[in-house]
N, C-alpha and C positions, 0 to 999 in steps of 0.2 A: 588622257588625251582622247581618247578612242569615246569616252562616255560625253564627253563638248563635241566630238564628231554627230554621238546618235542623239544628244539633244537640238542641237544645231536641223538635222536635218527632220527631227521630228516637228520643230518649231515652223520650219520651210511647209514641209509637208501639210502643218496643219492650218499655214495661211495661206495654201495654194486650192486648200478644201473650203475654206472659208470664202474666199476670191469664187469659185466655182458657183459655189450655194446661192452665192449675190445674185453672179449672172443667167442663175439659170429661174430668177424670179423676175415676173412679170408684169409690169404696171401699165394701168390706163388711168383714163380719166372723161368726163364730162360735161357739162354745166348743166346745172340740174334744171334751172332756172328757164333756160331756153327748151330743156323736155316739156316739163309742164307744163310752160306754155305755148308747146304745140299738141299734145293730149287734147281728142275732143273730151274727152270726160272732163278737163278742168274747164273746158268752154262751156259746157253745159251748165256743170257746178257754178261756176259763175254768175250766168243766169240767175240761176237758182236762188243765188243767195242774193242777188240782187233786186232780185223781185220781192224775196220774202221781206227785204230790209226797207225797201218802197211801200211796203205793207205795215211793217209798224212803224215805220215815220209819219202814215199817213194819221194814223190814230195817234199819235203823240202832237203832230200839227193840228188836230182838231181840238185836244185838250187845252193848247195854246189858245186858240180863238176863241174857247167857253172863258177863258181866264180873262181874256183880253176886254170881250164882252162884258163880266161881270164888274171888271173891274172901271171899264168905260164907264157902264150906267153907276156903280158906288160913286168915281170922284163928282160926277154931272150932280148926283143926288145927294151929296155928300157938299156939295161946293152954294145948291142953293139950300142948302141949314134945314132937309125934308129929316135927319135924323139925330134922335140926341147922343148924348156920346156913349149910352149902353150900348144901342145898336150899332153907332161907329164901330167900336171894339166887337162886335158882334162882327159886323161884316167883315174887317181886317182881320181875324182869326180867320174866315170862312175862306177866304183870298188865300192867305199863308198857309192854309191847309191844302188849297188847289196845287200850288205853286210844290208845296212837299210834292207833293202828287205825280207830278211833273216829273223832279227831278229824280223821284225814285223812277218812274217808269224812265228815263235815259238809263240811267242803269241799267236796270231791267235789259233793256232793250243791246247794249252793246253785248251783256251774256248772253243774251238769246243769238244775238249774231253769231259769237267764238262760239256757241255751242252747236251752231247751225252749220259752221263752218265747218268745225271738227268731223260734225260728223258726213259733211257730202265730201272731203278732201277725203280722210280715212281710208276708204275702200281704195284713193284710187292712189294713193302713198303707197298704201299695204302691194298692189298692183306692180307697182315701181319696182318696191322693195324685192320681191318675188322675182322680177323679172332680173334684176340687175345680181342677185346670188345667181341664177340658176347660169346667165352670160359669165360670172365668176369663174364659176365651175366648170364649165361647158369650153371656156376658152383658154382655161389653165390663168385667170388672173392672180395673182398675189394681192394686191390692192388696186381698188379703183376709188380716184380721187374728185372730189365734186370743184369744179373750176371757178362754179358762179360763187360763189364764197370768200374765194382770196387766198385759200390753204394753199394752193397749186405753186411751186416755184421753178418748175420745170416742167416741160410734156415735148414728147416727140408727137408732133400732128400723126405718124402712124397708126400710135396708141389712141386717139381719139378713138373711143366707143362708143358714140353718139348714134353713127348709121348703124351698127350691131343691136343697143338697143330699141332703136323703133320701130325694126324688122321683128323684132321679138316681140315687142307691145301690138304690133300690128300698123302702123303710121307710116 
């Protein structure tokens, strides 16, 4: 009897320690989404990557126009019988060669973006990252949850950490 007494109350005891532990952790949350874009560093970045991507579309639309051109004057010359059918095939390889050309450089051209991208966002991720441990630690959080996402299925508007971190970032 007495041993169902001190299991009984050890059992009590160790879900009143467990119940404690819970409440004495601390959640927030954010939405990342609306950080970033209010960061002037992503406004910048922005920029940035906007302009560089207006810079190889410009040279990718010029390639288009030498194609468009060659290919104009081939069917013109081509339509009044100036070539025989060596050089037909001659020119139609020359075409389908521009045209490869082309389409490698799109390619080309979206890796140069994600790589462009990667690396002006980076610094200011890494930024984020830094800042939102250190508000962790600093505020006794247990977990801080990103809201723009859809993970979130509770938040008390209290815990919003939002104005904590932009005082931190500087914004």
């Amino acid at each position: 009897m007495k041993i169902n007494m001190i299991k009984s109350i050890l059992t009590i005891g160790a879900f009143m320690i467990a119940v404690l532990s819970v409440n004495a952790q601390k959640f927030g949350y954010l939405n990342s989404a609306q950080l970033l874009s209010e960061l002037p560093e992503v406004k910048s970045a922005d920029s940035d990557l906007e302009a560089y991507q207006k810079q190889l579309m410009s040279a990718g639309e010029a390639m288009v126009k030498s194609l468009e051109t060659k290919y104009t004057a081939y069917a013109k010359e081509a339509q009044e019988g100036l070539f025989s059918q060596v050089e037909m095939q001659q020119k139609q390889a020359e075409i389908e060669q521009e045209q490869q050309k082309i389409q490698q450089y799109e390619v080309e051209v979206q890796n140069k973006i994600i790589a462009k991208r990667e690396t002006l966002y980076k610094p200011i991720l890494d930024k984020v990252k830094t800042a939102l441990e250190e508000l962790g630690k600093e505020q006794g959080y247990t977990m801080i949850f990103d809201a723009s996402n859809g993970s979130l299925l509770h938040a008390n508007e209290s815990e919003d950490v939002m104005s904590l971190i932009k005082t931190k970032l500087g914004i």
